[in-house]
PAKOL-843322 format. One record per residue (C-alpha): x, y, z; residue in three letters; residue number from 1. Coordinates in Angstrom, 2 decimals. Layout:
BEGIN
<pt <X,Y,Z>,ALA,NUM>,
...
This chain:
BEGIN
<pt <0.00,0.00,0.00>,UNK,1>,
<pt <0.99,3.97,-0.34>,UNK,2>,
<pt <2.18,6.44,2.00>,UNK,3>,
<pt <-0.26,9.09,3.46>,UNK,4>,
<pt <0.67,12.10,5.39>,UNK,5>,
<pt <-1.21,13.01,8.73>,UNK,6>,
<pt <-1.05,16.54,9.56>,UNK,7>,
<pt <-0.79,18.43,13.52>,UNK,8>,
<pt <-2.26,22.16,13.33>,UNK,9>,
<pt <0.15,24.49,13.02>,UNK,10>,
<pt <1.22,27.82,10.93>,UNK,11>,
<pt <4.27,28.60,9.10>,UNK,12>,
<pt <6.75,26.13,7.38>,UNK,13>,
<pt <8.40,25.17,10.48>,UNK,14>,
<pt <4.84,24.81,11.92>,UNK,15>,
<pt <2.73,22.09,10.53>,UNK,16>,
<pt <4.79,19.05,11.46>,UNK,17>,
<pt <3.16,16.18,8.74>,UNK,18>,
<pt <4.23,12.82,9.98>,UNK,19>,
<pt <4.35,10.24,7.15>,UNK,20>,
<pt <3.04,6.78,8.08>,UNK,21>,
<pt <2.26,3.35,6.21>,UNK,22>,
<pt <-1.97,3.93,6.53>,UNK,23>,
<pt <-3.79,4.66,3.74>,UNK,24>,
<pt <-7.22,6.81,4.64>,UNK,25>,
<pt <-10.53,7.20,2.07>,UNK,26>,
<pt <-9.63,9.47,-0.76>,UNK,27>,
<pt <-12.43,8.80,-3.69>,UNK,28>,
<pt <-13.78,11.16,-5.54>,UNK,29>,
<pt <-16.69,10.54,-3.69>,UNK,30>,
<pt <-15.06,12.52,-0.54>,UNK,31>,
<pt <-17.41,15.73,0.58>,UNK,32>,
<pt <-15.59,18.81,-0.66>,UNK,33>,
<pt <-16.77,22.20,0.55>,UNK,34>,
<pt <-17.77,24.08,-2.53>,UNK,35>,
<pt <-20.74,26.50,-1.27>,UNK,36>,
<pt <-19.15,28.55,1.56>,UNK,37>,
<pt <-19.18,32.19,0.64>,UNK,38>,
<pt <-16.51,34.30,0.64>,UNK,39>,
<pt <-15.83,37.93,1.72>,UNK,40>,
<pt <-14.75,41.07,0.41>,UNK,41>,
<pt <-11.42,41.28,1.69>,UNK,42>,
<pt <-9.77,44.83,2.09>,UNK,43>,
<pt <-7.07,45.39,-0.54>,UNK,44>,
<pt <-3.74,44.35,0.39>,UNK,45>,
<pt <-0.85,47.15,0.79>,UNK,46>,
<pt <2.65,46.14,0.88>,UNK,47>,
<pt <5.64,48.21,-0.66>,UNK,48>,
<pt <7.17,45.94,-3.82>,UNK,49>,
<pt <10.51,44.01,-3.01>,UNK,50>,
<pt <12.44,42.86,-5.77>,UNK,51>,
<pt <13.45,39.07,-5.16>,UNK,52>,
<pt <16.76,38.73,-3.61>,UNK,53>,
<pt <17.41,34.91,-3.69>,UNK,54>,
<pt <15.80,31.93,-5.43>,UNK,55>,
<pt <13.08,29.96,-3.11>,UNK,56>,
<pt <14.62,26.47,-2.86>,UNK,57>,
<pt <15.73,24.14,0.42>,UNK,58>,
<pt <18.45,27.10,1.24>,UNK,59>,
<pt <15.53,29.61,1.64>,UNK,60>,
<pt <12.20,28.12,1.96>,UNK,61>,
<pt <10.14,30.27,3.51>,UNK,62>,
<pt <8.09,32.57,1.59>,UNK,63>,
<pt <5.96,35.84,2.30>,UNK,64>,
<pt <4.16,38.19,0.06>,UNK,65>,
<pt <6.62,40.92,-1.26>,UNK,66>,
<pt <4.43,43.05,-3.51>,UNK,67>,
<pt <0.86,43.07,-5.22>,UNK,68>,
<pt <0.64,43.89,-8.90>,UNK,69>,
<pt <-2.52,45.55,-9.63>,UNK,70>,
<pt <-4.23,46.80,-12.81>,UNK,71>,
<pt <-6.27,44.10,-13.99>,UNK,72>,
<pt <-9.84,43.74,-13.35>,UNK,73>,
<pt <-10.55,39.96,-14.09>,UNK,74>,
<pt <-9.06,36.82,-13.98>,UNK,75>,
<pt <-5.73,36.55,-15.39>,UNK,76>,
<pt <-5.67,33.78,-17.32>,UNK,77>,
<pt <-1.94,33.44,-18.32>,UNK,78>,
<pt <1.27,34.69,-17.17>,UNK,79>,
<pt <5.06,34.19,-18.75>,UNK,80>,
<pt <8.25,35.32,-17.66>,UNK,81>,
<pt <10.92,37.12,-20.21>,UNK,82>,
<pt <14.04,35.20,-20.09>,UNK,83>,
<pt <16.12,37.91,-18.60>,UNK,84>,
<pt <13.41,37.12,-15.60>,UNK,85>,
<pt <12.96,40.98,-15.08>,UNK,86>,
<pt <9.57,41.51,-16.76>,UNK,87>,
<pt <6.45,39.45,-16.44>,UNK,88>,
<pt <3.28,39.66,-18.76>,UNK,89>,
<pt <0.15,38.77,-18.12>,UNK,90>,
<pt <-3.15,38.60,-20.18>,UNK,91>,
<pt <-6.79,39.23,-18.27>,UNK,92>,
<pt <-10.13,38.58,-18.68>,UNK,93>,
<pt <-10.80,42.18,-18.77>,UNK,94>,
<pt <-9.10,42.53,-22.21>,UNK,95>,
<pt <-6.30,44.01,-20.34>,UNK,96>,
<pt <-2.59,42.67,-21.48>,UNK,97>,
<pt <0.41,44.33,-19.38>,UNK,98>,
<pt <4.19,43.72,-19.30>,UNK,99>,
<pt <5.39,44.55,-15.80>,UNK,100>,
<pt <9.31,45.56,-14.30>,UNK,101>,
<pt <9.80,43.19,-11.42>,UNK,102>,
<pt <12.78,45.46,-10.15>,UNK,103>,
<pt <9.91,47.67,-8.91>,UNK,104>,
<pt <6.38,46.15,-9.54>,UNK,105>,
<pt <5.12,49.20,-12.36>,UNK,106>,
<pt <3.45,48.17,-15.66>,UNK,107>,
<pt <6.09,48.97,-18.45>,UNK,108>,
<pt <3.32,48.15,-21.39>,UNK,109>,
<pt <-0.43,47.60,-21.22>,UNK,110>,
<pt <-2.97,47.75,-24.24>,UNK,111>,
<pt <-6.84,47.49,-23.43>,UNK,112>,
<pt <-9.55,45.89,-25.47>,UNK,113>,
<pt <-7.19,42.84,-26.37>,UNK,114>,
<pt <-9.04,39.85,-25.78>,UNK,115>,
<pt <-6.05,37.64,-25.49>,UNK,116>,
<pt <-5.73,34.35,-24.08>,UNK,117>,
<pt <-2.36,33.54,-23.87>,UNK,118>,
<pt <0.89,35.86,-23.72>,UNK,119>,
<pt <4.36,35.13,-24.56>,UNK,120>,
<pt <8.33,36.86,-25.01>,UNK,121>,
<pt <9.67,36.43,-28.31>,UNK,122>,
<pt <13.41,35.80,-28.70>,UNK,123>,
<pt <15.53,38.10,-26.68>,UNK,124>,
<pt <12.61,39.54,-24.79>,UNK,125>,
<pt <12.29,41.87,-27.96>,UNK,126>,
<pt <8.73,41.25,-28.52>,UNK,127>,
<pt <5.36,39.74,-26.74>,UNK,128>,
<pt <3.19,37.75,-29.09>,UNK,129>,
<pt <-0.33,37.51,-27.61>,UNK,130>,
<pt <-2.85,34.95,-28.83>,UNK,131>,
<pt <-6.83,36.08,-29.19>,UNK,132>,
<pt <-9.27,33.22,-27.49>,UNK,133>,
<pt <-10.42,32.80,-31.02>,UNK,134>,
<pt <-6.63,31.76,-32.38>,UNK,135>,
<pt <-5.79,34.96,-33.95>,UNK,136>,
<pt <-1.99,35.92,-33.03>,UNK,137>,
<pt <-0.55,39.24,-32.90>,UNK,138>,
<pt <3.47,40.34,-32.73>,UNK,139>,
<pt <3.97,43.77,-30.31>,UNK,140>,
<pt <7.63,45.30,-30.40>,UNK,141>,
<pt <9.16,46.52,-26.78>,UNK,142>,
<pt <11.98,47.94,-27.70>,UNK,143>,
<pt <9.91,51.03,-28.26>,UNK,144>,
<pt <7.09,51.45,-25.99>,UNK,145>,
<pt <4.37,53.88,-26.95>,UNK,146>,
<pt <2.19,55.36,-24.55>,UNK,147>,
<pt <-0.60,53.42,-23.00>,UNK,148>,
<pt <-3.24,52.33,-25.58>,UNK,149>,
<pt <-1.44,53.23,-28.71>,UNK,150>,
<pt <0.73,50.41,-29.63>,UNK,151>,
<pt <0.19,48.87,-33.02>,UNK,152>,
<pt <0.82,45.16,-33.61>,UNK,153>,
<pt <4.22,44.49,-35.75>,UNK,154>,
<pt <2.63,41.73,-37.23>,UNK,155>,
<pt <-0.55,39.29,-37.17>,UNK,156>,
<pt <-1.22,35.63,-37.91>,UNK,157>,
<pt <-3.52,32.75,-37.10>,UNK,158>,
<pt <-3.45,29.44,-35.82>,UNK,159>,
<pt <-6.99,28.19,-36.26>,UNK,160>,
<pt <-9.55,30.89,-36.02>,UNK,161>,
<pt <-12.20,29.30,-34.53>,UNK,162>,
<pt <-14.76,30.28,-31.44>,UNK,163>,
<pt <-12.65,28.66,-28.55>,UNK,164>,
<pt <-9.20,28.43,-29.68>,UNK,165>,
<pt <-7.22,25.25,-29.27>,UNK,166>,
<pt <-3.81,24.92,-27.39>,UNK,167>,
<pt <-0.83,26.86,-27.98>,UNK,168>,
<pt <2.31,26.68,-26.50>,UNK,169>,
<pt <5.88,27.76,-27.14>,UNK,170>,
<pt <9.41,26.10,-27.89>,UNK,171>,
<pt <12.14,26.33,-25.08>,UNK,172>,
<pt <14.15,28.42,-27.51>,UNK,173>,
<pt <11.00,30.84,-27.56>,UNK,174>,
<pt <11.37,30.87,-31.88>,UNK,175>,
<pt <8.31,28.64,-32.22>,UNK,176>,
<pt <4.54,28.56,-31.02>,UNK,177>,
<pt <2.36,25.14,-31.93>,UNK,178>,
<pt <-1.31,25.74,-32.26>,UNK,179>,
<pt <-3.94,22.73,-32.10>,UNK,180>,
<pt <-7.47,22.69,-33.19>,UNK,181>,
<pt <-10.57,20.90,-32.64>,UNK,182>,
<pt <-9.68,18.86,-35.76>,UNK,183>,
<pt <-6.79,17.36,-35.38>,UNK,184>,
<pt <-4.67,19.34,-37.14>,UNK,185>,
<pt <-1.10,21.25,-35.79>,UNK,186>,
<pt <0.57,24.22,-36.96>,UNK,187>,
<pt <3.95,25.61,-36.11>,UNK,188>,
<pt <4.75,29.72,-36.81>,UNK,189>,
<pt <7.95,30.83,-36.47>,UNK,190>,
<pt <8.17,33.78,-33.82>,UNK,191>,
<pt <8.45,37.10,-34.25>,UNK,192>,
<pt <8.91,36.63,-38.10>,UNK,193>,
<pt <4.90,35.42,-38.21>,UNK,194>,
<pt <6.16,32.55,-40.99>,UNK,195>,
<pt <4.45,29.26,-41.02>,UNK,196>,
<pt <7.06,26.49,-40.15>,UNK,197>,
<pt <4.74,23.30,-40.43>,UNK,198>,
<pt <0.93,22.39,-40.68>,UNK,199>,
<pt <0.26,18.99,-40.62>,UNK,200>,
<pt <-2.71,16.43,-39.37>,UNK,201>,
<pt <-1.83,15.09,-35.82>,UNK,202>,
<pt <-4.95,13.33,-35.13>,UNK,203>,
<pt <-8.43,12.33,-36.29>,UNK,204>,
<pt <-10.16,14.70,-33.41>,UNK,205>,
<pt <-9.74,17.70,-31.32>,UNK,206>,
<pt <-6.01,18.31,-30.24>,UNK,207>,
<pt <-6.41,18.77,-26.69>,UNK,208>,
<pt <-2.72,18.72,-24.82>,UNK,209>,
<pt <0.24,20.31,-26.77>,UNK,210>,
<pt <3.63,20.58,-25.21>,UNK,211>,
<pt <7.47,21.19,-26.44>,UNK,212>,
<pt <10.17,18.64,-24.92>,UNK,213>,
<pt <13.05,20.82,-22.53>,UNK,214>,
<pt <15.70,19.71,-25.73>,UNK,215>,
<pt <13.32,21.62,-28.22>,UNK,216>,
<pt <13.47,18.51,-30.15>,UNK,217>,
<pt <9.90,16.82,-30.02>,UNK,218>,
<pt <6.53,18.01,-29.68>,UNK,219>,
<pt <3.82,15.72,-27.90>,UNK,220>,
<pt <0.00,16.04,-29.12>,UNK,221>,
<pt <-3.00,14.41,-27.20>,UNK,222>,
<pt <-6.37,14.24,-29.21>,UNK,223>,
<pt <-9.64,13.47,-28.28>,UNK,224>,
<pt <-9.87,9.61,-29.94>,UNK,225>,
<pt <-7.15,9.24,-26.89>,UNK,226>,
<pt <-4.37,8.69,-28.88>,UNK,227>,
<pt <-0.81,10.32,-27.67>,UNK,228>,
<pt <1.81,11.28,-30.90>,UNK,229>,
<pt <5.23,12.72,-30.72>,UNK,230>,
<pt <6.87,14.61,-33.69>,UNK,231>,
<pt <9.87,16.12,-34.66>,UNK,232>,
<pt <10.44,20.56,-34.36>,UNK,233>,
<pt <10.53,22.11,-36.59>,UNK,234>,
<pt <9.70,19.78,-39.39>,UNK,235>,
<pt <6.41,18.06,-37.81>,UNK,236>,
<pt <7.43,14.57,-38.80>,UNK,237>,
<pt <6.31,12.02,-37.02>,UNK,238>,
<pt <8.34,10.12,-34.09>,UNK,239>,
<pt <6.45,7.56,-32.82>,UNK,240>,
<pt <2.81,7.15,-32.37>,UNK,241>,
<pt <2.53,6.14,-28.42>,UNK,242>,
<pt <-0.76,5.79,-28.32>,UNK,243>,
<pt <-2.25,4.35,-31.24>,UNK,244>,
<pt <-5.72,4.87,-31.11>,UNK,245>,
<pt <-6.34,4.68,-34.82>,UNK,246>,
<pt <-4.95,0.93,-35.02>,UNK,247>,
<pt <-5.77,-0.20,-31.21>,UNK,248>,
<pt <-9.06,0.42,-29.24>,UNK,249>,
<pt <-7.75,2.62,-26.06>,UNK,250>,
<pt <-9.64,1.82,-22.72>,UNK,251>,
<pt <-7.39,4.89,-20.85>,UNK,252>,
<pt <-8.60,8.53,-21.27>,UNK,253>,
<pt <-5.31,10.29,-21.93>,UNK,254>,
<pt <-5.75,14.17,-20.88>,UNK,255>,
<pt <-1.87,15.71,-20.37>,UNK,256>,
<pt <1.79,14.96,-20.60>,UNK,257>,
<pt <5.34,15.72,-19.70>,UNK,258>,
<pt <8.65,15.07,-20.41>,UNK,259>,
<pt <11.80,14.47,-17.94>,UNK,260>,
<pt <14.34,17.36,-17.90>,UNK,261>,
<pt <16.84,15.31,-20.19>,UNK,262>,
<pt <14.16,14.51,-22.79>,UNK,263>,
<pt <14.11,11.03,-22.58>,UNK,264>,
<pt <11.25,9.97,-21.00>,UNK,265>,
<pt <7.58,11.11,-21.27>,UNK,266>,
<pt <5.10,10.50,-19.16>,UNK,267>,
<pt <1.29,9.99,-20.01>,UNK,268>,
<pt <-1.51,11.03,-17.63>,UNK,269>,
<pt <-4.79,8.94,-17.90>,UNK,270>,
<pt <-7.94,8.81,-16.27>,UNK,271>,
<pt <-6.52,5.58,-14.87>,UNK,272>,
<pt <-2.88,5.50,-14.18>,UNK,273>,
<pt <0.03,7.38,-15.39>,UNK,274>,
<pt <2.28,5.42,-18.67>,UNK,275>,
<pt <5.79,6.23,-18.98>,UNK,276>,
<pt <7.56,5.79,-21.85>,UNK,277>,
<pt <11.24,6.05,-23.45>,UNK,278>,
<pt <12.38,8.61,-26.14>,UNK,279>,
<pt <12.73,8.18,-29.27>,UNK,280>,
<pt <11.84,4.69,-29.22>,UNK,281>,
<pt <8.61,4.52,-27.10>,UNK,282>,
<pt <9.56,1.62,-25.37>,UNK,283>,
<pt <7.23,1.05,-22.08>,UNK,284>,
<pt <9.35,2.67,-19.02>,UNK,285>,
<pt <6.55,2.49,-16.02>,UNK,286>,
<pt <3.22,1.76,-15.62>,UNK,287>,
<pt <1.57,3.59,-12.36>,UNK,288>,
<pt <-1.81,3.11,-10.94>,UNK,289>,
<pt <-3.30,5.82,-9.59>,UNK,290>,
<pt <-6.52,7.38,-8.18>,UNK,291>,
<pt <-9.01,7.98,-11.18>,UNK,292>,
<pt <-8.22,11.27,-12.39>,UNK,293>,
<pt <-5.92,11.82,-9.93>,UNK,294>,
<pt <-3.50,13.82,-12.75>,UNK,295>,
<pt <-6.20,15.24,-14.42>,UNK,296>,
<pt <-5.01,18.62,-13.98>,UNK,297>,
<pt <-1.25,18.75,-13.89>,UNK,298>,
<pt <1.65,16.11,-14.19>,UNK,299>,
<pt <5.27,16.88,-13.29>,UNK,300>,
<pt <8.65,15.82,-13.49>,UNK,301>,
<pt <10.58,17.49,-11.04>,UNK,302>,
<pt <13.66,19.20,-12.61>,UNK,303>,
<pt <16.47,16.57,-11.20>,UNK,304>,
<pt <14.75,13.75,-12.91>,UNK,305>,
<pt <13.69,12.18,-9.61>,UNK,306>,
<pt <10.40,12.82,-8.93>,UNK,307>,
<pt <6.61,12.80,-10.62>,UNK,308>,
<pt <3.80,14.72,-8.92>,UNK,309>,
<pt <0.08,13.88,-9.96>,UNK,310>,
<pt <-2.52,17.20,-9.55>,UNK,311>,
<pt <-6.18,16.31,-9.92>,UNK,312>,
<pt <-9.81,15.54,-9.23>,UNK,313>,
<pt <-8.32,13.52,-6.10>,UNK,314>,
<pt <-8.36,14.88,-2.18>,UNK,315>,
<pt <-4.54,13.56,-2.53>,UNK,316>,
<pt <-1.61,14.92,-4.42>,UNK,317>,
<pt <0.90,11.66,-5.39>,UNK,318>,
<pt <4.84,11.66,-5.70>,UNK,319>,
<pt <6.09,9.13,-7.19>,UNK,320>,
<pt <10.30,8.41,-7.58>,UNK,321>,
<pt <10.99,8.22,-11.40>,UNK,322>,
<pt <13.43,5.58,-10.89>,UNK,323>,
<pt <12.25,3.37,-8.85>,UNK,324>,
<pt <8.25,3.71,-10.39>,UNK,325>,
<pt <7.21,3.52,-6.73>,UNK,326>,
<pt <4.83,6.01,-4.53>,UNK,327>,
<pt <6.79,7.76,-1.81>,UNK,328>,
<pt <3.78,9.96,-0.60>,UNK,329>,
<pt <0.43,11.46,-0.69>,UNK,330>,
<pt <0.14,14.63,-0.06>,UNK,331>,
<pt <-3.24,15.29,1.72>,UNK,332>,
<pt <-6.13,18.03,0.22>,UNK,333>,
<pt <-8.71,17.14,2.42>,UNK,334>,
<pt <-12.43,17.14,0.93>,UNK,335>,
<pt <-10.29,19.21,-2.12>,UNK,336>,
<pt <-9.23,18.04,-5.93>,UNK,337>,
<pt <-6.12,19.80,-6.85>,UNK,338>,
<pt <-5.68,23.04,-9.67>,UNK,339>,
<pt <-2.18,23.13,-9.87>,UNK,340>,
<pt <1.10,22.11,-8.22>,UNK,341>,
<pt <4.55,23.29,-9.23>,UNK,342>,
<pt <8.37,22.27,-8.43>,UNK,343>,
<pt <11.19,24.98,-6.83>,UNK,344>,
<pt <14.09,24.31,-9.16>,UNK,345>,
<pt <16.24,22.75,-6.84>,UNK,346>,
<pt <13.18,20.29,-6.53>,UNK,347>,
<pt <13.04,20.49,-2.57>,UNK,348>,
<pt <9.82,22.10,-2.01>,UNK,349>,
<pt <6.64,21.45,-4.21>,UNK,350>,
<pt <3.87,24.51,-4.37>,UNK,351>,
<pt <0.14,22.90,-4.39>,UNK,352>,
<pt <-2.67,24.76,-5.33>,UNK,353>,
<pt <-6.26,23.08,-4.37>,UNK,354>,
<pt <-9.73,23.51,-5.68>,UNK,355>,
<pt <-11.74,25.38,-5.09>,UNK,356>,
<pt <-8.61,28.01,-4.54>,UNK,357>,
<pt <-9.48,28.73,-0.93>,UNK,358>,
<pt <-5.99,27.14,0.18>,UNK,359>,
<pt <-2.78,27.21,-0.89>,UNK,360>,
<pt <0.18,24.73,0.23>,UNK,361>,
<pt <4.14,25.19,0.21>,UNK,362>,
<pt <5.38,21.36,1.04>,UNK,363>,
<pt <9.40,20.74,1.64>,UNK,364>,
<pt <10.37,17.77,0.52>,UNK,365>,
<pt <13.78,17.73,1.62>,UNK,366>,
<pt <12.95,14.61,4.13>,UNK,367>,
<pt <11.93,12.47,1.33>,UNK,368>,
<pt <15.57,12.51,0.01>,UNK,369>,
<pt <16.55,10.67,3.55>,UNK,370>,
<pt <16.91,6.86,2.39>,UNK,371>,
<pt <14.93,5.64,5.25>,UNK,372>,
<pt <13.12,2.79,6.02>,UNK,373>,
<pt <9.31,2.37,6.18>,UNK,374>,
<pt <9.45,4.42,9.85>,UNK,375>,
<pt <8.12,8.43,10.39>,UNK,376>,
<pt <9.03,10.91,8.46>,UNK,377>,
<pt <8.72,14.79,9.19>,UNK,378>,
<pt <7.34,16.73,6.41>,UNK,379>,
<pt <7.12,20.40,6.67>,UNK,380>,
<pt <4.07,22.45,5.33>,UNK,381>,
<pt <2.95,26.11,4.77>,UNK,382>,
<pt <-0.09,27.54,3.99>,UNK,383>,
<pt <-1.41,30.82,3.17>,UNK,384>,
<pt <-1.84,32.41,6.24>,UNK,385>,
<pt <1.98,31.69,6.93>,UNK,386>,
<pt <2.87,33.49,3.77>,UNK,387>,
<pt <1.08,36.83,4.30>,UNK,388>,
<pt <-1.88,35.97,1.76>,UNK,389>,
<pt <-5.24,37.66,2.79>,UNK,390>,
<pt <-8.26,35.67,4.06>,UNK,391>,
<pt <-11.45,35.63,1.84>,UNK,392>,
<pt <-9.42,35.30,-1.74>,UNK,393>,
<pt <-9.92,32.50,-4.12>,UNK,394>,
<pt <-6.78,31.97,-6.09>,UNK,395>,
<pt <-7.74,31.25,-9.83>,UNK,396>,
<pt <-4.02,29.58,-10.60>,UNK,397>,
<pt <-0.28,29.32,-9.46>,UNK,398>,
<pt <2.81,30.14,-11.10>,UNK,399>,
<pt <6.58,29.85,-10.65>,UNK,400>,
<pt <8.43,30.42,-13.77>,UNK,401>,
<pt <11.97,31.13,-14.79>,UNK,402>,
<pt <14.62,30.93,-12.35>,UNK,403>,
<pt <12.31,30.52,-9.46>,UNK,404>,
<pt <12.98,33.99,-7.97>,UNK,405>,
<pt <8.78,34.82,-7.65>,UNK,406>,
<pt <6.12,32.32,-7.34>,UNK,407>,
<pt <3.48,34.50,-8.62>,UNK,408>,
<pt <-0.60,33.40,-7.19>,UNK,409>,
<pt <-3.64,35.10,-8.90>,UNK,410>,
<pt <-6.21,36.49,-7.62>,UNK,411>,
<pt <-9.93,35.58,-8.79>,UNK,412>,
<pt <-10.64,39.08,-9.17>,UNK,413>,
<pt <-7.46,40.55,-10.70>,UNK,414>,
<pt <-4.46,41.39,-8.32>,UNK,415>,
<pt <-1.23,39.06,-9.22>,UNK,416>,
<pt <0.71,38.15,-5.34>,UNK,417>,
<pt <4.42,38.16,-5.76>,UNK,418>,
<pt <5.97,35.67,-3.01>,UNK,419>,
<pt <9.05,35.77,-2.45>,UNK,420>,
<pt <11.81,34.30,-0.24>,UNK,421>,
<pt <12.39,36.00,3.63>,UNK,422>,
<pt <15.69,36.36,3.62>,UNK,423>,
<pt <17.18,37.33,7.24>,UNK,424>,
């Protein structure tokens, strides 16, 4: 049987003392989750920005807010970091897209009635290319900013103009983006240029999951008729087809994937268990039961290699070691599914965010590194209130991008939470 963790009350990351024992306890989907319980109004919260001094990892794990970035009025719905890690844009559901200067928390760029879903840096920070919820793409220059509302797209391209938009996602390198569509079909458009670099058919139904491999080398595709394809950037040739659905009837509901840090494995969430699989040749690596849906919303490789976090419909968050294909923990939500859980870099502390976004969870893994035997184990666990967040906020989402400087937790109604490390 799996590990569970039992949790004492306490506050802070030195506080909640989570002793991990051999007993498994009820965690079905069928578990009563608290979805009705209203929510207040909380006053706004005022701190003065603090640019991030150190990266949050097992040498400084304790976080606090350090600044609130405020100008949207909606949900943001997606959030990138430049690669120079000093500006972050976001994209609302106000129509609002801004590029802001982490040194001291002021919008550099914002343009109004831009219905964009996702955001993204072109090469060399140079540009942002945002993407319209109905697929149409548009290139914006920053090396000359204009004053707010009068920018004029560089250039303008589409992926699949449609009502609801497929996937997009872009290449480590930050030259590509991949669009999917709701039939089947992939493109790939060279960034900023706005040149078509391959269009091809990557399945028989709607593309649901896109996603780039660390090595820029392969791009994995997840349709609808459950089938799971990898192909070759930038030419969109086919690698291997790892789930065959057009030759084999497929039982397993595959929704996501990921690939380990070195490329060379990829691992395929179901609504059953999680597949693993070698690269190039798709030879069967691991086969792990789990929970159903218990990665529906986000799988993980941590960025040593060693570890694979499951996010879902599930009261329980599991961790399994890559190398050995066995469960070390589960990481208890009670009477909660999981949103979203993220990785530091240094892969010692993972960041869970559970549905319905009333909680949020900062666990330190450093004790599961200790080859012990099956005896207690102390794991350490913060929570909002430990980290300065207010009371009465729903988060929407989670992020912790780049170098790992900001983990970065929206708001339901707009305001973006920098947390960063305390540093004494």
């Amino acid at each position: 049987m799996g590990r569970i963790l039992r949790a004492n009350m306490g506050r802070g990351l030195r506080g909640l003392v989570l002793v991990l024992t051999a007993t498994l306890s009820a965690c079905g989907s069928d578990a009563p989750r608290d979805t009705n319980q209203p929510t207040a109004t909380p006053a706004p919260l005022i701190i003065p920005w603090q640019p991030a001094q150190v990266v949050i990892g097992a040498d400084s794990p304790i976080v606090g807010v350090s600044g609130v970035l405020r100008l949207h009025q909606g949900t943001v719905n997606d959030l990138t970091l430049s690669a120079s890690g000093v500006r972050l844009a976001t994209a609302a559901a106000d129509d609002v897209v801004a590029v802001w200067n982490l040194s001291d928390g002021e919008a550099l760029f914002f343009q109004e009635n831009l219905p964009a879903r996702h955001v993204f840096f072109g090469p060399g920070d140079e540009t942002l290319i945002t993407v319209d919820r109905d697929g149409l793409a548009r290139v914006w220059s920053l090396t000359v900013v204009p004053p707010p509302g009068e920018a004029k797209p560089l250039a303008e391209f589409s992926g699949y103009r449609t009502a609801t938009a497929g996937p997009v996602v872009q290449s480590p390198d930050r030259t590509l983006l991949a669009f999917g569509s709701e039939n089947g079909g992939v493109k790939l458009w060279r960034v900023p240029q706005a040149e078509e670099a391959a269009n091809f058919q990557a399945h028989r139904a709607a593309v649901g999951f896109l996603a780039f491999s660390p090595d820029g080398q392969y791009l994995v595709t997840v349709g609808a008729e459950r089938g799971v394809r990898v192909w070759a950037v930038p030419s969109g040739d086919l690698v291997r087809a790892v789930i065959d659905a057009d030759r084999v009837e497929v039982d397993a509901v595959a929704v996501r994937a990921a690939f380990s840090p070195d490329s060379r494995l990829l691992a395929v969430a179901t609504d059953r268990d999680i597949q693993v699989w070698t690269l190039p040749a798709a030879e069967p690596f691991a086969s792990i039961p789990i929970a159903r849906h218990q990665a529906s919303h986000q799988i993980a490789f941590s960025p040593d290699g060693r570890w694979l976090a499951g996010c879902g419909a599930q009261p329980t968050i599991g961790l399994w070691e890559v190398a050995t294909r066995q469960q070390v923990a589960l990481l208890p939500l009670p009477g909660q599914g999981c949103r979203n859980a993220a990785f530091s870099p240094d892969s010692t502390l993972l960041l869970t965010l559970p549905a319905p976004g009333r909680d949020l969870y900062l666990w330190n893994l450093a004790h599961l590194r200790d080859d012990q035997s099956d005896g207690e184990r102390v794991l350490e666990r913060a929570d909002r209130r430990g980290m300065g967040l207010p009371d009465g906020v729903a988060f929407f989402d989670i992020g912790w991008p780049g170098d790992g400087r900001f983990i970065f937790v929206l708001d339901e109604a707009g305001p973006i939470y920098a947390l960063t490390a305390r540093v004494p």
